[in-house]
ROLOKOL-466607 format. One record per residue: residue number from 1; residue in three letters; x, y, z of N, C-alpha, C, CB in turn. Coordinates in Angstrom, 2 decimals, padded with zeros to 5 digits. Glycine has a CB too. Example, Ala and Ser with C-alpha at 12.3 -4.5 7.8 and 13.67 -1.06 7.14 Angstrom:
BEGIN
1	ala	013.19	-005.69	007.80	012.30	-004.50	007.80	013.20	-003.30	007.80	011.31	-004.47	009.05 $
2	ser	012.85	-002.25	007.08	013.67	-001.06	007.14	012.90	000.03	007.87	014.08	-000.60	005.72 $
This chain:
BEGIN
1	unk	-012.82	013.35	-026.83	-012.51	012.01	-026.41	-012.34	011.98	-024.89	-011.24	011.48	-027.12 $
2	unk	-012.77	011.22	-024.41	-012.77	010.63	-022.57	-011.51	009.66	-022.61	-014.50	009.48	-021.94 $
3	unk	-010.80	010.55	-021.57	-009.97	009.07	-020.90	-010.36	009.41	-019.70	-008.12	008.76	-020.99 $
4	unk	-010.06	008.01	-019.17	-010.44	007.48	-017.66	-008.82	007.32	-017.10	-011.50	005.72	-017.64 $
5	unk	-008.83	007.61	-015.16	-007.59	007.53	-015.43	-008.34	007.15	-013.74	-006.34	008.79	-016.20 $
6	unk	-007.20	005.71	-013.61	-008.03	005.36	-012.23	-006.51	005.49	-011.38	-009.04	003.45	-012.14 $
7	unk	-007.16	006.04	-010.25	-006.50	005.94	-009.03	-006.21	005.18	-007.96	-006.76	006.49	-008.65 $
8	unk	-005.01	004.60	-007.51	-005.03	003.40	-005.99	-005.11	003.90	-005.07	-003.91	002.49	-005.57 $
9	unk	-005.39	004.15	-003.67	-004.94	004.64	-002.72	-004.24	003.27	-002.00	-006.02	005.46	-002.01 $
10	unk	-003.37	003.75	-001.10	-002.58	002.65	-000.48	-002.03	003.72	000.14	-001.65	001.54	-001.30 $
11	unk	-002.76	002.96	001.87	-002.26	003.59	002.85	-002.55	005.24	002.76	-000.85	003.19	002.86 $
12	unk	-001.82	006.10	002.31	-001.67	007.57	002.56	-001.67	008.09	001.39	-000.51	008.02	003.30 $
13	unk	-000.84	007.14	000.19	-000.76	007.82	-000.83	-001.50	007.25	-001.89	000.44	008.03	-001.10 $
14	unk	-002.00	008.01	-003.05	-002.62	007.93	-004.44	-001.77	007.97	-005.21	-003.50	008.83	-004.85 $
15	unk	-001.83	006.75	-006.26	-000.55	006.58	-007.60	-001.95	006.49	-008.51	000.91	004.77	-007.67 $
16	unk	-001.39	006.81	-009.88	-002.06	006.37	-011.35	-001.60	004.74	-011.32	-001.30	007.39	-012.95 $
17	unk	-002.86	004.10	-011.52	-002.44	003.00	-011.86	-002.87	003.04	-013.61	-003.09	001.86	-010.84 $
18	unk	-003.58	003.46	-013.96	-004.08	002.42	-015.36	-005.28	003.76	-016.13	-005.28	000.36	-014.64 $
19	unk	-004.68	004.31	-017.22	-005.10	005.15	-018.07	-005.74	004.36	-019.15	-004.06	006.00	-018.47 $
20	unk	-007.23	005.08	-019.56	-007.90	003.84	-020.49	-008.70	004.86	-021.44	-009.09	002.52	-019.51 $
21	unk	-009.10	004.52	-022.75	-010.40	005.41	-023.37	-011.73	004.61	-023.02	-010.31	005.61	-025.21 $
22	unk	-011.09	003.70	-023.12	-012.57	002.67	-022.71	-013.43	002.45	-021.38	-012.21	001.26	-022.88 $
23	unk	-014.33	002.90	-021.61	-014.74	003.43	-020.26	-015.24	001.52	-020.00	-016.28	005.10	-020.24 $
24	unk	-015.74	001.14	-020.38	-016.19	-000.29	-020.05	-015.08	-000.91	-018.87	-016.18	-001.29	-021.60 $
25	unk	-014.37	-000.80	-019.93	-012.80	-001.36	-019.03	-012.35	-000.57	-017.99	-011.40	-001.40	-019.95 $
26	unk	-012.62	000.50	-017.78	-011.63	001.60	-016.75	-013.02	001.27	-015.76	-011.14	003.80	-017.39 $
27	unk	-014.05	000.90	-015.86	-015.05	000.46	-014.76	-015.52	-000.78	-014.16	-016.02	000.84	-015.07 $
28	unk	-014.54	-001.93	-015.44	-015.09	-002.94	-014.95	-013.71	-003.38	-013.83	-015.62	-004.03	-016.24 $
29	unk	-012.91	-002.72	-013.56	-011.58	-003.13	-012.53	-012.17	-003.13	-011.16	-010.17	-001.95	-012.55 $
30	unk	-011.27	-003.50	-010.82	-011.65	-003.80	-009.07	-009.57	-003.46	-008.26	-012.50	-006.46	-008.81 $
31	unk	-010.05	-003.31	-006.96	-008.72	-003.45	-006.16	-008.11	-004.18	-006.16	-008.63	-003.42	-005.20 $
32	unk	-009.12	-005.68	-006.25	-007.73	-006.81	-006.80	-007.17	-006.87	-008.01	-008.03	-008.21	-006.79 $
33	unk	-007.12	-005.94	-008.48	-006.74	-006.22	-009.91	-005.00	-004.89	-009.74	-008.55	-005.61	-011.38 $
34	unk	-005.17	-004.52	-008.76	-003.84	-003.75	-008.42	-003.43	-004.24	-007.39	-003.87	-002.34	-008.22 $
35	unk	-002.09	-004.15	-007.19	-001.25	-004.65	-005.46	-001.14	-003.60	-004.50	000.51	-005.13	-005.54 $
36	unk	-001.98	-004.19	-003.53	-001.86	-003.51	-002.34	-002.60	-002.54	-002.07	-000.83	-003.12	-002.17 $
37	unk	-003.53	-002.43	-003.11	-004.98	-001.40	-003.13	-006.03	-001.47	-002.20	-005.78	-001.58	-004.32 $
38	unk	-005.85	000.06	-001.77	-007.08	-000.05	-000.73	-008.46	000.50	-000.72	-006.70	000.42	000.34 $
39	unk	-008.04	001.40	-001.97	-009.42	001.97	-002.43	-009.53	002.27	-003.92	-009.72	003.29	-001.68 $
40	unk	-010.45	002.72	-005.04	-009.77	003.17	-006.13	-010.91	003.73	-006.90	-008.92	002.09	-006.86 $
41	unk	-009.97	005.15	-007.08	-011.18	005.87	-007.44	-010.54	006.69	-009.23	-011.61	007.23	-005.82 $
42	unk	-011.27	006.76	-009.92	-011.81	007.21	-011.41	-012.12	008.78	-011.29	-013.33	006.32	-011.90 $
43	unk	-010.38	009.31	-012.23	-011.07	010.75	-012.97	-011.03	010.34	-014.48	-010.04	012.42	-012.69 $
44	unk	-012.42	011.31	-014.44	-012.69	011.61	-016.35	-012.05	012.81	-016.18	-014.56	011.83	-017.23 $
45	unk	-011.60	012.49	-017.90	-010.67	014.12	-018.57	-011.39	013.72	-019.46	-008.74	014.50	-018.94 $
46	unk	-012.16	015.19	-020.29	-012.20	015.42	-021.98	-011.62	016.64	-022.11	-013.72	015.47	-022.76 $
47	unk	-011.06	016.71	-023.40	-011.07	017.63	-023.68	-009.53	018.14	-023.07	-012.32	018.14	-023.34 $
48	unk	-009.00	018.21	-022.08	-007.85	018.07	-021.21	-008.18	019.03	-020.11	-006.45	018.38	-021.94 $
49	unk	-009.61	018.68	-019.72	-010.25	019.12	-018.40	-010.68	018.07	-017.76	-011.34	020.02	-018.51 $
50	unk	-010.78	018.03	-016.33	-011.22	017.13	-015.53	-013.20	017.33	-015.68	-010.38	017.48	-013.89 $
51	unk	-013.54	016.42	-015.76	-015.07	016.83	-015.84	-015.64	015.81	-014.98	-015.79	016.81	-017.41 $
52	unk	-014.83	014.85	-014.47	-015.62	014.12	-013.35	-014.81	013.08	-012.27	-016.72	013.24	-014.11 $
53	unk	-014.75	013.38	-011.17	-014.27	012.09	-010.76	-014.97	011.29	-009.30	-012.73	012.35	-010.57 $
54	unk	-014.98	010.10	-009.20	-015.49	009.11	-008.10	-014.73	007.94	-007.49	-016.59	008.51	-008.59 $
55	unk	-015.57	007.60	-006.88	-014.39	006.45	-005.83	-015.30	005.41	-006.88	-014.57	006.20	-003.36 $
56	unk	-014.43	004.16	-007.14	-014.96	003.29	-007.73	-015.18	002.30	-007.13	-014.51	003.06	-008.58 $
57	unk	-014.07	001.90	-005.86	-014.69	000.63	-005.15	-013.38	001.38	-004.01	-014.59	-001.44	-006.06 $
């Protein structure tokens, strides 16, 4: 099983915002959809390994 687990950056630091299985949903977000987001980037875990991650917007 894949979860998606997206990241905010703000300013300096990276928080978890929003853990999902659904990849539809963990891709269809945007920065406005978090406060104060300045960038936001997506790791995949399967398995309880990291197998991928990217900046999403």
């Amino acid at each position: 099983m894949k979860i998606f687990v997206l990241i905010a950056l703000r300013e300096e630091q990276m928080e978890n915002v929003f853990v999902t299985a659904d990849e539809e949903l963990a891709l269809s977000k945007t920065t406005a959809d978090f406060e104060d987001c300045d960038a936001l980037f997506v790791e995949v875990w399967e398995d309880g390994e990291k197998t991928d991650d990217y900046r999403l917007q």
